[in-house]
N, C-alpha and C positions, 0 to 999 in steps of 0.2 A: 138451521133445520127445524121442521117439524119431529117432536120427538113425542111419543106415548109410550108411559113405563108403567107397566102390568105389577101392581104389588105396588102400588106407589106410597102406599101407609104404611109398609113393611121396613125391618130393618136397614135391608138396603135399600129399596125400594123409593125411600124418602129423602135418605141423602143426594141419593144419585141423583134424584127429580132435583132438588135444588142446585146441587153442581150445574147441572146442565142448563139451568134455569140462569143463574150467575154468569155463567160464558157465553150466554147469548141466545140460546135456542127458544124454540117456542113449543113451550111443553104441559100437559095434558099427563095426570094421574087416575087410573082403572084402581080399584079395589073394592071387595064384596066387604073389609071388617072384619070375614072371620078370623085372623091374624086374633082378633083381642077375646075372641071366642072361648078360644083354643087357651089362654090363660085362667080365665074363669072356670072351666072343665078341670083343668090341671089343681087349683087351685092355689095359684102362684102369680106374680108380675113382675112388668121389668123392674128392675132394680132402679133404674133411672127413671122417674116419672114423665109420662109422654102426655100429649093433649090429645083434642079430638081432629078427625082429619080437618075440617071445616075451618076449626081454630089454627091449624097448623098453615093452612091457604092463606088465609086471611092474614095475619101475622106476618108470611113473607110477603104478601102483598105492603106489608106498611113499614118493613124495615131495607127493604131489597125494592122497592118500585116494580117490580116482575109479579105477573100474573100468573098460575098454575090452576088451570082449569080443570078441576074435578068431577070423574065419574065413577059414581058407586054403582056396582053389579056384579053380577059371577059370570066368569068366563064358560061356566058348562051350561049358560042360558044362552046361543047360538044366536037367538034375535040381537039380544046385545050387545053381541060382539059386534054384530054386524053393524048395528046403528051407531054405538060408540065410533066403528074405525069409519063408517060415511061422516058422518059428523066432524072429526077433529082433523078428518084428512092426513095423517102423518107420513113422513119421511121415513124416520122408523120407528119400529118399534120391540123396545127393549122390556122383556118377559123374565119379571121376576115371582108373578105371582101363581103359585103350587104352594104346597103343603112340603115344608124343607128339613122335618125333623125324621132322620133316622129311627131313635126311639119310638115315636109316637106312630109311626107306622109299624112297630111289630107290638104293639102294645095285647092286639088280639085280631079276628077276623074282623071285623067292623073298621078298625081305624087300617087295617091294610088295605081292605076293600075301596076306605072312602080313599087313600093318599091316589090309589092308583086311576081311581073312576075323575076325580078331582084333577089330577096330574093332567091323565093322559086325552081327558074328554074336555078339560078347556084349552090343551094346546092344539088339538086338532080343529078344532070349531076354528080358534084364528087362522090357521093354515088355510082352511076352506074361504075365511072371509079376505083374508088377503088374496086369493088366487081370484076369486068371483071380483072383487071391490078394485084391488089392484097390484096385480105383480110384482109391482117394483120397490113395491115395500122392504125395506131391508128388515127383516126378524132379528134381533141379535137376543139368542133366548140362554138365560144363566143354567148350564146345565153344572155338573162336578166332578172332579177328579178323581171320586166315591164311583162312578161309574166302572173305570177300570180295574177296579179291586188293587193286590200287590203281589203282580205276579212277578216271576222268576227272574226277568229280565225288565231293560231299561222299556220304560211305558213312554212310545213315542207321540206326538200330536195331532192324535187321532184316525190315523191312517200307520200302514205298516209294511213294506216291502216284502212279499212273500214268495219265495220258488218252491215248487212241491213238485216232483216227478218232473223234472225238468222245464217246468213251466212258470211263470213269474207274473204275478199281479199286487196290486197296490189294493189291500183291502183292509175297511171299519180294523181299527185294535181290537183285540176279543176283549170282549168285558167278564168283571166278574162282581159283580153287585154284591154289596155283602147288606142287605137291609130292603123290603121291600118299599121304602119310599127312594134307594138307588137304582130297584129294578123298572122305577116309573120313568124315572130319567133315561134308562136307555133306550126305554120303550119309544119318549118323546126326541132322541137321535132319530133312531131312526126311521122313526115318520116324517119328521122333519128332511133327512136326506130322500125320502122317498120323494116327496112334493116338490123339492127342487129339481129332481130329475126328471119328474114327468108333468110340472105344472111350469116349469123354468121359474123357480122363485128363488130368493137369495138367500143368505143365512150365515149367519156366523154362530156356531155353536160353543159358548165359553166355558170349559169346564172347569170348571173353579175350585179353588182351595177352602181351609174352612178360611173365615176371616175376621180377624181379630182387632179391637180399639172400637171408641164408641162416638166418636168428634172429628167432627171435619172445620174448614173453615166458615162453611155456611151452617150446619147446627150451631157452631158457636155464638152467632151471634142475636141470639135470644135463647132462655129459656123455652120457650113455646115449640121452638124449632127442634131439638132433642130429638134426639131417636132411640130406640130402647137397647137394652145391653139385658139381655137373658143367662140366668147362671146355674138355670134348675139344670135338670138331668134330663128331660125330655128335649127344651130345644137348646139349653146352654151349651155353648161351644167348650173345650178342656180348661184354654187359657184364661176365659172368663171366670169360671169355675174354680179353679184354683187362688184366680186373686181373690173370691171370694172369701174362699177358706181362709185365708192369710187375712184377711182383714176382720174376719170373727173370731180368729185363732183356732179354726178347725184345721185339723189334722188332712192333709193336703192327700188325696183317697186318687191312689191311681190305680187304676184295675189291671192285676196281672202282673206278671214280667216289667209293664212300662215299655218293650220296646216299639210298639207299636207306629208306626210313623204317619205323620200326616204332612201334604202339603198346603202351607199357610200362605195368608197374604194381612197387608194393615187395609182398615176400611179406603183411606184414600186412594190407593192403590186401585180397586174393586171400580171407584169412579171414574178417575183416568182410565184403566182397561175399558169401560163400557164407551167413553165416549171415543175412544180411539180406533172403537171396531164399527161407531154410527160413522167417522170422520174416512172412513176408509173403507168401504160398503166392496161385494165381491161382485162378480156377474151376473147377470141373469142364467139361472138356474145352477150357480155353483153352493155347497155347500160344505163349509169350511169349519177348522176346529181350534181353536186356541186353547189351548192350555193356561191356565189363568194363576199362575200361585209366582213366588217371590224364593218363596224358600221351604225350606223341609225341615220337622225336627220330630224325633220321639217324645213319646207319651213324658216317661219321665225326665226326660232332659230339660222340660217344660217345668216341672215342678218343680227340679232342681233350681233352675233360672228363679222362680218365685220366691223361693226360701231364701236365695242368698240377696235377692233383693227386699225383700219385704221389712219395713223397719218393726212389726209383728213377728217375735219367735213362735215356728212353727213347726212340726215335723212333717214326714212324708208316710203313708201307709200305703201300702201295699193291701189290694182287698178282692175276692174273687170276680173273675171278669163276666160279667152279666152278655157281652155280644158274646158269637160265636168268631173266633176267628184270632189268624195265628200273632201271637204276640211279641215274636223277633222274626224280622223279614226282612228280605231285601228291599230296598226301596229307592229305584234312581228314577225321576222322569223328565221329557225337555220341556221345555218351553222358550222358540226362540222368537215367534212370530208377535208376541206384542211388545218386546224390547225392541225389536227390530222397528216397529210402526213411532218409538219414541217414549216407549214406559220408564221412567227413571223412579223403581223403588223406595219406601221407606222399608227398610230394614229391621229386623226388630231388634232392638239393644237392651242398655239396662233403662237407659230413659225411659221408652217405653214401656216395660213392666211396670216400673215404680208408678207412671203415672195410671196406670189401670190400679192397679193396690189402691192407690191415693183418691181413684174415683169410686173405688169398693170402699172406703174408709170415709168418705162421705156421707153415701147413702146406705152404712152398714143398718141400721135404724130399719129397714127397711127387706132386710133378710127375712127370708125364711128357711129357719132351720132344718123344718122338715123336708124341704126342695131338695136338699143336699143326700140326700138317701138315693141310693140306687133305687130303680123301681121297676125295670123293664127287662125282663128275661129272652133275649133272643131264643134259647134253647126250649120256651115256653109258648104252647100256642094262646096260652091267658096270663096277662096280665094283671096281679090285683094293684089297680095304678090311681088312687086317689089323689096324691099330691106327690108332683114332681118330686124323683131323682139325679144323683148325678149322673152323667154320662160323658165321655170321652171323643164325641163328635157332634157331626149335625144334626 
């Protein structure tokens, strides 16, 4: 297939491009850059050092024989979307690129303004250019499982059997966005469902877990090919965060109770789901929801795991929760439809912790101390947010 992945310089964004690039596709990476922007502001970087997109093409070009044809632009300039998708012609195209950090969208009015103007004005622009260019485009766009908040009951796959006054329909899960960069996400559901149903477009909508490890088969093989591993507080994930702390011997800072639950997946994982949703495309004008995670754990269950792996004694602290939001909840949800397509998980074990530790303990050298601070007040409309904190999601 023709594949175009939006975010192609992004964390996931670049493995997946090479996955797909390796099994055979013929694939084409969109990104504006600002991804490395958004570090320099923060005043933080990946842990893992990365190269430049350019260098990163070139490189698989000389170790992998595969070509990845690069285009840099912003998806909220509407001409480029347009010219990029006449151009590369794709089969589909897989949308990872939005603005994905929780924190950093409530940081103040300015960064919520742009996650959502950013979010929702470049997935609409491709919607329009796929409808105008060509229909049959499969969209498979990374949305998150941060959409449905944690509500009361089992969070089904994105649809919901409803009876009310004796009447019965099948409608959207209600959402409950806990972060305005989660309320951009549902924004871009359901325009996306909108456009399927009155332009007959396709779509697969993955909502994804956070997702954790930093290596696949194809970054491994060079240097140059790396993809970054974030551990601040604005876009570091909890698990990355935590191996952090255990590899400088920082007191492993879980905010709250700890019960908070999140559902997770391993990066590979994340790649096999995407190309199994381009491998198995919906109908013209259906628009479909995967549920995208592996497994589920609490906040401190997380750092439990850390501590009794970590060859680093460390302890666990407990420290006030910066989000709003409840800190022991129920939390069941399905996902049956991409095991069913053929997904066979990694699972997360002790192996895998230790070797996140063991990749934290490489590039400890390269920590910043101060990233590790909490910095972002949900219950605040300002943020004084100079240099990343920790935070406990996306």
């Amino acid at each position: 297939m023709r594949i175009l992945v939006l975010g192609g310089d992004g964390y996931l964004g670049w493995p997946t491009a090479l996955h797909l690039s390796q099994r055979g596709h013929d694939v084409g990476v969109v990104d504006s850059l600002v991804r490395r922007s958004y570090d320099h502001e923060m005043g933080v970087d990946s842990l893992v050092p990365i190269r430049q997109l350019q260098r990163r093409v070139s490189t698989w070009k000389e170790v992998s024989g595969q070509t990845i044809q690069p285009f840099v632009g912003d998806l909220t300039n509407s001409a480029f979307v347009v010219d990029t998708l006449r151009s590369f012609e794709p089969d589909a195209v897989v949308h990872f690129a939005e603005q994905r950090s929780a924190p950093y969208s409530m940081i103040d009015r300015e960064h919520a303004v742009y996650t959502q103007v950013n979010n929702v004005v470049g997935t609409l622009n491709l919607l329009y250019a796929i409808s105008d260019l060509n229909p049959a485009i499969h969209l498979v766009k990374l949305g998150t499982m941060g959409e449905y908040g944690a509500p009361n009951i089992d969070i089904e796959e994105g649809f919901i059997e409803i009876t009310h006054k004796g009447r019965t329909d099948v409608l959207p899960f209600p959402k409950q966005p806990n972060s305005f960069y989660h309320l951009s996400k549902v924004h871009d559901s359901h325009n996306i469902m909108f456009a399927c149903r009155i332009w007959g477009l396709r779509s697969t909508d993955l909502n994804q877990g956070i997702v954790y490890g930093q290596q696949t088969p194809e970054t491994s093989m060079h240097p140059d090919l790396a993809t970054r591993f974030d551990y601040d507080g604005v876009f570091g994930t909890v698990l990355n965060r935590f191996v952090v702390q255990a590899a400088v011997g920082y007191p492993l800072t879980v905010y709250g109770k700890g019960g908070q639950t999140r559902a997770m997946l391993e990066i590979r994982d994340t790649l096999a789901c995407v190309e199994l949703a381009c491998l198995n495309p919906p109908k013209a004008g259906e628009y479909r929801v995967f549920n995208q995670f592996t497994e589920s754990f609490a906040v401190r269950q997380l750092a439990e795991w850390v501590q009794r792996v970590s060859p680093v004694d460390v302890t666990i602290e407990s420290i006030p929760n910066p989000r709003s939001e409840s800190e022991e909840h129920y939390y069941h949800a399905v996902t049956t439809k991409l095991p069913e397509l053929g997904l066979k998980p990694h699972l997360l074990s002790d192996e895998l912790v230790a070797s996140l530790v063991s990749l934290a303990l490489k590039h400890k050298s390269r920590v910043n101390f101060e990233a590790i601070r909490p910095t972002v007040n949900w219950r605040s409309t300002k943020s004084e947010v100079s240099v990343a904190g920790g935070s406990p999601g996306e």
